[in-house]
C-alpha positions in Angstrom: 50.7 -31.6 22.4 46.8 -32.7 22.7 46.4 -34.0 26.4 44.0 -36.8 26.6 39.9 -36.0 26.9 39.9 -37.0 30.4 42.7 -35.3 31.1 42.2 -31.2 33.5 41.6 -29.2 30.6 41.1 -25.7 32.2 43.0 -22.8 33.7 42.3 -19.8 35.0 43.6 -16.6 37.4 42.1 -15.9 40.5 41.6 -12.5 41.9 39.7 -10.1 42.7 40.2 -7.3 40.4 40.9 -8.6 36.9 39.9 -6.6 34.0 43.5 -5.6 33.0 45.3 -8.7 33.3 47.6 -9.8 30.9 47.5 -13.8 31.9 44.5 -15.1 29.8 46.9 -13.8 26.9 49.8 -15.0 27.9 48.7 -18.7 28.1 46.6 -18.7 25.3 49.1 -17.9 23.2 51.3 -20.4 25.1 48.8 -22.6 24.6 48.1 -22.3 20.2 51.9 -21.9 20.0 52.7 -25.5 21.6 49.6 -26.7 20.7 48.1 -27.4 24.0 44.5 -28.7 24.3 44.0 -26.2 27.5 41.6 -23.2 28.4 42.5 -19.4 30.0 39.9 -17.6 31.4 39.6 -14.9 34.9 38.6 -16.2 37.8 37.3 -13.7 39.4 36.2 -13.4 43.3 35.2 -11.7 46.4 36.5 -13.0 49.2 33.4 -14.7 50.4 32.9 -16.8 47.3 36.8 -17.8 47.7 36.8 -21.0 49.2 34.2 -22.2 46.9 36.0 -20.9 43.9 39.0 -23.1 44.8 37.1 -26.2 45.8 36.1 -26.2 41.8 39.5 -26.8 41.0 39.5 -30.4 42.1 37.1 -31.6 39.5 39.2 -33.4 36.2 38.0 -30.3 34.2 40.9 -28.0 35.4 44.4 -28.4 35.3 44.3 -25.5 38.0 44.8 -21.7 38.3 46.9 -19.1 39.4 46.7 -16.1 41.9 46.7 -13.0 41.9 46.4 -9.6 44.7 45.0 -10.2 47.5 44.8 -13.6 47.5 48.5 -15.2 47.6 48.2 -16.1 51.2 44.4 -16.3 51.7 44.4 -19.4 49.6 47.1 -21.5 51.3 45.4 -22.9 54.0 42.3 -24.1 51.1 45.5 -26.4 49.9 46.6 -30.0 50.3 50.3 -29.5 49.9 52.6 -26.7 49.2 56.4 -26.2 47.7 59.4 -25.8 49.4 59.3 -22.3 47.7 55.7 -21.7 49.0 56.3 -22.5 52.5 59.3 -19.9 52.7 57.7 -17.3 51.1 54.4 -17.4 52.9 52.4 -16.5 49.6 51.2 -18.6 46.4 50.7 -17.6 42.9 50.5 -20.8 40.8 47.8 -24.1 41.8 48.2 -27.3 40.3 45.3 -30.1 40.7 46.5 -33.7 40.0 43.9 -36.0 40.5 42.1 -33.4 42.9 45.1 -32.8 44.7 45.6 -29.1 44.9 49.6 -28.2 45.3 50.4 -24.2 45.8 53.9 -23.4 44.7 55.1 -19.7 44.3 56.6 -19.0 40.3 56.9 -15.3 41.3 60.0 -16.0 42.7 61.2 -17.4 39.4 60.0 -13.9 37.7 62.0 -11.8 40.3 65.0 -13.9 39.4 64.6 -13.7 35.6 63.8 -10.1 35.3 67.0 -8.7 38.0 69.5 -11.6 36.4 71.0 -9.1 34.0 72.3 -7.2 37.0 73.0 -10.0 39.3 76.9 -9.2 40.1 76.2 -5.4 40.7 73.4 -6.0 43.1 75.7 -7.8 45.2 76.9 -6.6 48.6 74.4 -3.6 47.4 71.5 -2.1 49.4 67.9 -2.7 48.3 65.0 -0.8 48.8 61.7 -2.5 48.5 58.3 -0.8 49.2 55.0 -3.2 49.9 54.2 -5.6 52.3 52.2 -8.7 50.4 52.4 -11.1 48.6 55.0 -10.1 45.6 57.1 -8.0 48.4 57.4 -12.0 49.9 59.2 -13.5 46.8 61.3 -10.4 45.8 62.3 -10.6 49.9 62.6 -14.4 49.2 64.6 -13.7 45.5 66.9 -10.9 46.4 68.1 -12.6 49.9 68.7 -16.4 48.3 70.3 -15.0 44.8 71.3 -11.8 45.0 73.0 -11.3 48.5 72.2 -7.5 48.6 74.2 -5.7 51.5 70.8 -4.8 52.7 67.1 -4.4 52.3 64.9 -2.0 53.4 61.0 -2.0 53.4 59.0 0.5 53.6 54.9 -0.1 54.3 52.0 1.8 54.2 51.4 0.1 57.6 54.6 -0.3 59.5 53.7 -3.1 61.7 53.4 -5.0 58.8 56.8 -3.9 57.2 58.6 -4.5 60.7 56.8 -7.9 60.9 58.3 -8.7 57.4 61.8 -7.8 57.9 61.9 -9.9 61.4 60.7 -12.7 59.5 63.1 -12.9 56.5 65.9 -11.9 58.9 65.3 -15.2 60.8 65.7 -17.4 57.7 69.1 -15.2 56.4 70.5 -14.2 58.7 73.5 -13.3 56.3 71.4 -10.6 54.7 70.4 -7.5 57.3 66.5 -6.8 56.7 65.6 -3.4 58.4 62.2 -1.0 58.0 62.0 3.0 56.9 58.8 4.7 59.1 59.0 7.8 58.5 59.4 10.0 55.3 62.8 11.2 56.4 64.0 7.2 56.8 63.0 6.4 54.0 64.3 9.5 51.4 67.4 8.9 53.3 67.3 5.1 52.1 66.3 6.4 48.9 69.7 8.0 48.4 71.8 5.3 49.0 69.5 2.3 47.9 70.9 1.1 44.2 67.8 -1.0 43.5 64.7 0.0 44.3 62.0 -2.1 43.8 58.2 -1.4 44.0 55.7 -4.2 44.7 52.5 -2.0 45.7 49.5 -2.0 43.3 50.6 1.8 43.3 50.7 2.6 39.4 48.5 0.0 38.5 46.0 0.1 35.8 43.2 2.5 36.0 45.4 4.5 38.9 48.1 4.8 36.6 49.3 8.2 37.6 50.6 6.6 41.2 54.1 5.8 42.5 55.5 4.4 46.1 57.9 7.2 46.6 57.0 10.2 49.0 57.0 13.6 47.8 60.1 15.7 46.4 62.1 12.0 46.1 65.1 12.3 43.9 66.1 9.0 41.3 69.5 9.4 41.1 71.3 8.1 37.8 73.0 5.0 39.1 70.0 3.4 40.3 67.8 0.7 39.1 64.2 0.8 39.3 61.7 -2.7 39.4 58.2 -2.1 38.7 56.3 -5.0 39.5 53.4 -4.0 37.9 53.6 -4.3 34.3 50.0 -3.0 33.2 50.7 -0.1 32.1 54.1 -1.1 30.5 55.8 2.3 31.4 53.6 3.1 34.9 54.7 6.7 36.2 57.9 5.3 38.7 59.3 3.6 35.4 58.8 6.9 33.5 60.3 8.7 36.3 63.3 6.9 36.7 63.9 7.2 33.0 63.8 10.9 32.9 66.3 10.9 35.9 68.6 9.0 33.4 68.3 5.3 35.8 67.5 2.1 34.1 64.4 0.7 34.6 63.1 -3.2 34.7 59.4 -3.5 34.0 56.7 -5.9 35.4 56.4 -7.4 32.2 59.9 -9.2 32.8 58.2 -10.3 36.0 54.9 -11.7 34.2 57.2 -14.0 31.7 59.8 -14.9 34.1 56.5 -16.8 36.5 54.8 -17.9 33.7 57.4 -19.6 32.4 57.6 -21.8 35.3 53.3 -22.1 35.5 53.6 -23.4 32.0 56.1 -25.8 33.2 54.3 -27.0 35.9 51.4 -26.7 34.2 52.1 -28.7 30.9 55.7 -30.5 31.3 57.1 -28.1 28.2 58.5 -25.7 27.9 57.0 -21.9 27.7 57.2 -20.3 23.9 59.0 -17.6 25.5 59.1 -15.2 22.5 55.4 -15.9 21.5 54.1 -15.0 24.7 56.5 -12.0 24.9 55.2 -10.1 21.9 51.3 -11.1 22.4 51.6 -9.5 25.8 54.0 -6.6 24.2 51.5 -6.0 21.4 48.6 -5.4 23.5 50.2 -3.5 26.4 51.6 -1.5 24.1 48.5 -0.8 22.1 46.4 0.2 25.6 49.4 2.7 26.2 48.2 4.3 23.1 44.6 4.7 23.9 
């Protein structure tokens, strides 16, 4: 597909620390696959240069950008319109200029559904456990409430106003599902135990802090559980290796990362994503840095 010369021609991710992102890959490869006449490159910003940053995006030249930590929410009020999705969630991860119009919409929530759909019917009427606060906690909150219907979900915070906030929030828009908060260490190994998913959207683990994980000390993954990395550089970050010596299944962030590009490419190009293409680019090089 070759989109016309005065057509947005450039994407981008916007962040603030980027140098192990997996994105410009992704759609790059997306892009040769399908034969798109479009662009990848980082975006990166302090939070002072932010505003500017996303005022570029209405000139013809980009097609627009997505976002990364910690900007999901600072960005929405620098928008002209957002999605339903958006709106609920309170965060944004994918921008879309058309004709200098600059639409937010959320795809992360498309991720979170595409990476826990293979254990949709046992993760009903089961309790969750999610740790983090941000922007990703918002769309698994958002995911897991709308399409899973767990019997409960618990979050656990760094800072517990935050978490406490969080759960009063999401409990107000479903009501069917009961959100409630672990504080202390004791709350939340005790939530531990009985959680079957558990489901880690810190930046604990990330790339170069790879030796990192959400759970207190002396935590116990039992066998039955499932485990949900968000973060998916490295591939196998230490709660993922964890959970597989305990004998659990694990989901990686990688799932994650295809599941919301999918729908960015959608959005971004009207086709659709070259799934397996962008799967092993992304595989290949994670992968390879895991050997380094």
């Amino acid at each position: 597909m070759k989109t016309p010369s005065t057509s947005p021609r450039l994407l981008g991710i916007i962040g603030r620390s980027l140098s192990h992102t997996m994105s410009p890959l992704m759609y790059t490869t997306a892009f040769r696959v399908d034969g798109a006449d479009l662009r990848y490159g980082v975006l990166q910003s302090e939070p002072a240069m932010l505003p500017h940053l996303v005022g570029t995006l209405r000139s013809p030249s980009f097609r627009g950008a997505n976002v990364t930590v910690p900007y999901k929410q600072t960005v929405m009020p620098m928008l002209d319109a957002l999605s339903d999705e958006a709106s609920v969630i309170g965060a944004v991860n994918t921008i879309v200029n058309d004709g200098g119009r600059l639409t937010g919409y959320n795809t992360d929530a498309d991720g979170v559904r595409h990476a826990l759909a293979p254990f949709e019917a046992e993760l009903r009427q089961a309790p969750v456990l999610v740790f983090g606060a941000g922007g990703g906690a918002r769309a698994v909150l958002y995911t897991l409430a709308r399409d899973f219907s767990p019997s409960s979900i618990v979050i656990v915070n760094r800072t517990a106003e935050t978490a406490v906030t969080l759960a009063r929030e999401f409990a107000a828009l479903f009501p069917a599902v009961p959100f409630r908060t672990a504080v202390t260490a004791a709350e939340t190994a005790a939530e531990l135990e009985r959680s079957l998913l558990l489901v880690n959207t810190t930046t604990l683990g990330m790339s170069p802090d790879t030796g990192s994980t959400p759970l207190p000390d002396g935590s116990v993954i039992r066998r039955n559980q499932i485990v949900f990395d968000i973060v998916y550089n490295p591939l196998r970050t230490a709660l993922l290796a964890a959970a597989e010596t305990s004998g659990a299944r694990t989901v990686s962030g990688l799932e994650m990362l295809l599941g919301q590009g999918a729908r960015s490419y959608v959005l971004y190009t009207q086709r659709p994503f070259p799934f397996d293409a962008a799967r092993e680019a992304v595989l290949r090089e994670l992968q390879k840095e895991g050997r380094s």
